[in-house]
N, C-alpha and C positions, 0 to 999 in steps of 0.2 A: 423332519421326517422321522419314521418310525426308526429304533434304533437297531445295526445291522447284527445280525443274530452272526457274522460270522465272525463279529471284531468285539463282540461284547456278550457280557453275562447274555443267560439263555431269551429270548425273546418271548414273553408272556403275551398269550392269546387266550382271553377271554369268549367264553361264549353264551350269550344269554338267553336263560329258559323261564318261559310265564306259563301262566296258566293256557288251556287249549293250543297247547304247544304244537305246532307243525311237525310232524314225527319226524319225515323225510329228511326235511330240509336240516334237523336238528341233527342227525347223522348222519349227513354227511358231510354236515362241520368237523366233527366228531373223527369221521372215515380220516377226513385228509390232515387234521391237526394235531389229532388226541391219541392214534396208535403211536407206539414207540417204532421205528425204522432204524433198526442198528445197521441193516444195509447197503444205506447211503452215508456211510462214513462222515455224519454235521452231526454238529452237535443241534439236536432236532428242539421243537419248540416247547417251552413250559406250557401245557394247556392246563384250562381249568373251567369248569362249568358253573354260573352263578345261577340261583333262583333269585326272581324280581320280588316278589311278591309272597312265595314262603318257599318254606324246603323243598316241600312236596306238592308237586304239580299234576293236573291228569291232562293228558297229551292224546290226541289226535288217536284214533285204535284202539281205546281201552287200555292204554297203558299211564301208569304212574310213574314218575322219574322224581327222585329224591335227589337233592341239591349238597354236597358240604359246603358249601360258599354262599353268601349272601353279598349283596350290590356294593359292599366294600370292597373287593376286592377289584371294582373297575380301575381303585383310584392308582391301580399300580398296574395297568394292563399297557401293552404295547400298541396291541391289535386287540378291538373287540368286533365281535360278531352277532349282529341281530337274524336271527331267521323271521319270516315271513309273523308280520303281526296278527292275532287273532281276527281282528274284527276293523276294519279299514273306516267305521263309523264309531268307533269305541276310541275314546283319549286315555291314551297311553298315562301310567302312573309317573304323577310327580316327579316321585323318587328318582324313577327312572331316567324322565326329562332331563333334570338337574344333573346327573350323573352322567349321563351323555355328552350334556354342557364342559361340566369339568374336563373330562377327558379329551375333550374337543382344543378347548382354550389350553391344554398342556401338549397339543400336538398328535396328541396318540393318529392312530389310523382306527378309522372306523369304518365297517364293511355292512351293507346289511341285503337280505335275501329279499324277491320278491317285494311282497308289501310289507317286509322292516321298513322302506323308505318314507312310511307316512311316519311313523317314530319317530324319525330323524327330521322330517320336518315340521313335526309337532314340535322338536326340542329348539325346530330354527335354527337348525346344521346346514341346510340345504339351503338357504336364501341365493337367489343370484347363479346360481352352479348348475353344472348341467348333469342331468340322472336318470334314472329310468325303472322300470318296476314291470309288472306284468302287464302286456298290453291290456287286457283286462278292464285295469283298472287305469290306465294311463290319462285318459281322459276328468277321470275323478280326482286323480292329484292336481291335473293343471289347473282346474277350474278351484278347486280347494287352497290352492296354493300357488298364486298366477304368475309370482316374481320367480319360480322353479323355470327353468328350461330341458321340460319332460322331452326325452325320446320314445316314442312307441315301440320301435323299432328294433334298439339296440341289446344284444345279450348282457350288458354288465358296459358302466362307464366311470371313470377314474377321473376325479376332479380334484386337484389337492389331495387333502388326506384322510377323503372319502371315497368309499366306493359304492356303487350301488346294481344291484343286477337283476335281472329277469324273472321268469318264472321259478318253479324251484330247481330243474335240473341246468339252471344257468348257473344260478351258485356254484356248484361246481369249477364251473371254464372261471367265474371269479377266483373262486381260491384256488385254483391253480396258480392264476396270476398272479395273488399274493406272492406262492410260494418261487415262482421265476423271479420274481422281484427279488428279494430276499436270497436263493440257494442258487440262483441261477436256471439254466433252459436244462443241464445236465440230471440234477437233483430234481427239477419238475415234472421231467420225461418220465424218470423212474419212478414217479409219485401215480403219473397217468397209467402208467404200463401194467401197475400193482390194482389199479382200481376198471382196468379195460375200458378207458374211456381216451377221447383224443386227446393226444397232448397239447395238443394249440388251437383254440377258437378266438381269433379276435374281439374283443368287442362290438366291433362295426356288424357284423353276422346279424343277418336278420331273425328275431323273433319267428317263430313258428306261427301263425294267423290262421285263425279259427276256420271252420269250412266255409262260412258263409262271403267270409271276405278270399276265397279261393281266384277268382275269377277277377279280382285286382289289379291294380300295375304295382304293388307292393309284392303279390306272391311269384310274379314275370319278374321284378327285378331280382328276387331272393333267387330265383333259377337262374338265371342268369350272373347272379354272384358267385351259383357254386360252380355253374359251368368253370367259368373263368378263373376260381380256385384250382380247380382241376388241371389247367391247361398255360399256366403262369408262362412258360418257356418258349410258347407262340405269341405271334406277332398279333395284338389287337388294338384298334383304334373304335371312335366314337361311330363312325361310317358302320365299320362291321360289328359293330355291337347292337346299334340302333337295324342293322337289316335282319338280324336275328330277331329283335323284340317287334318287326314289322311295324316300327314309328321312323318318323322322320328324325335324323341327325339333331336338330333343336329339339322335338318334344322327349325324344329320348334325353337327352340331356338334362334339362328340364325334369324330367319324372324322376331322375336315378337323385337327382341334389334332394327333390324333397323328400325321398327316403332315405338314404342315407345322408344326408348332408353334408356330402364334399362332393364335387363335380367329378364326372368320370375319370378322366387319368389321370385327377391326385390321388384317387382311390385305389385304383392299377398301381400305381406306385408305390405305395404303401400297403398295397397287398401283395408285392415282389417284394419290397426290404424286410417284410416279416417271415417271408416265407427263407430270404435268405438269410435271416438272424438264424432261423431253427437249425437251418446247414451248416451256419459259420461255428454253431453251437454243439453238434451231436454229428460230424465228421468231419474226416479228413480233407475234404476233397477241396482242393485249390482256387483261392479266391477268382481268377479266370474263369474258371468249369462253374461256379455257383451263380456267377454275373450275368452268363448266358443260359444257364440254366434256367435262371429264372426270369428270364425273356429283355434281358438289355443290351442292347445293341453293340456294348462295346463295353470293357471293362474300364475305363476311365470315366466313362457315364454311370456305369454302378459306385465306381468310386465318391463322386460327386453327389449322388444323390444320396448315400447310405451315411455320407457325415454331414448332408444337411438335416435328414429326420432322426439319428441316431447320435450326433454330437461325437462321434467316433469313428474313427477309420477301421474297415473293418476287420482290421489287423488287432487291432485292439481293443476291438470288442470282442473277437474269439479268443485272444489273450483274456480278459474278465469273465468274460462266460465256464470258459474249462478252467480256471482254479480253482483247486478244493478250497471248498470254507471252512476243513476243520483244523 
């Protein structure tokens, strides 16, 4: 795994710039990795920006972005980061490939926005793994690349030590995630706060679907997620979930796996132990008050389920969440 920026020299996070650069998406790698934050008492990340292809790149706006760093500097990156590739029919350079390879076969963590994820499986990072890109285009990578196990669906999915996420404002809830990986729920909170964005989106969150596919059981089940986001600390079962989406118990069941892909109350489930990491992470309040908070019937039952998905009791995982790393 990538090396821990709180037990070791600073954690180098590359971020790479081509030609018809995605402006967005390239700042706001930039936003969350490259400002200094003397605020949050860590010792914050080495960032650096490489150009692939020359120094000077002209980027999405009419704007030109000039590079110090050339595609050597991947061979010592921790973390690199692809934004959104120019052209989803255009092969990505060599150079690049090869250099992705390496960094791959030494472990690094590689992140990439949007349609960075055809790069990645240009270079055959992606074989076998499951990822995801802009709905968009989601169909284009499967058919392109058939041994990929594409989500349409999902904001951002972590496979090993790759990441891959969604449109461009998914990037985002990605590199956040980085950053909880790494500094913890504490230092990520204050990352969101500073940039007024949410601090926590799962992965699982559905993609935003175009107007045309409005009228779906993709866009019924996306409301019916956030409902249920909303309302974690009431009682819901498949019965009352399925009389809200006005399907029957089976088809409702049935429709929520093929878009998300976990049947309904392993996903309730895992949408309470996330909700109660955030709690266990950014307050006080007593593992009792958090267990029913967040809709479990019993705190021995939250106990039991939160060290089977989290490998920790949740004593001790708000013990590792609120230690400073610096």
């Amino acid at each position: 795994m990538p090396q821990d920026p709180a037990t070791s020299s600073r954690h180098s996070v590359v971020l790479l710039g081509y030609e018809s650069l995605r402006t967005f998406e390239f700042g706001c790698a930039v936003e969350i990795f490259g400002l200094e934050r003397p605020e949050l008492n860590v010792d914050w990340y080495d960032f650096k920006v490489c150009g692939i292809e020359s120094s000077t790149v002209d980027a999405v706006g009419g704007v030109s972005v000039t590079f110090e760093h050339g595609p050597e500097i991947l061979d010592q990156a921790d973390t690199i980061i692809l934004p959104g590739w120019r052209d989803v029919n255009e092969q990505p350079p060599e150079a690049l490939l090869k250099a992705l390879k390496r960094a791959h076969q030494r472990n690094a963590r590689i992140c990439s926005i949007c349609t960075g994820a055809f790069v990645l499986a240009a270079a055959g990072l992606l074989n076998g793994r499951a990822v995801t890109t802009h709905w968009h285009h989601s169909n284009l990578l499967s058919e392109r690349y058939p041994n990929l196990r594409v989500s349409p669906t999902s904001i951002y999915i972590e496979d090993g030590n790759i990441l891959t996420s969604a449109g461009s404002a998914a990037g985002l809830d990605m590199m956040l995630y980085v950053v909880r990986q790494d500094y913890g729920y504490r230092v990520a909170n204050m990352v969101a706060q500073r940039l007024v964005i949410p601090a926590y989106r799962d992965g699982e969150q559905l993609q935003i679907i175009s107007q045309e596919l409005m009228a779906t059981s993709q866009t019924k089940i996306a409301e019916v997620v956030d409902w249920v986001r909303e309302r974690l600390s009431e009682p819901h079962s498949v019965e009352s979930l399925a009389k809200q989406m006005d399907m029957t118990p089976r088809t409702f069941q049935r429709t929520f796996k093929n878009v998300l892909g976990l049947p309904v109350i392993e996903w309730l489930t895992r949408a309470r132990i996330d909700r109660a990491k955030e709690l266990l992470a950014t307050t006080p309040s007593s593992v009792s008050h958090i267990a029913y908070h967040c809709g479990f019937n019993s705190e021995s039952t939250f106990r039991h389920q939160f060290r089977k998905l989290v490998s920790q009791t949740p004593t001790e995982f708000r013990r590792h969440a609120s230690t400073p790393t610096n």
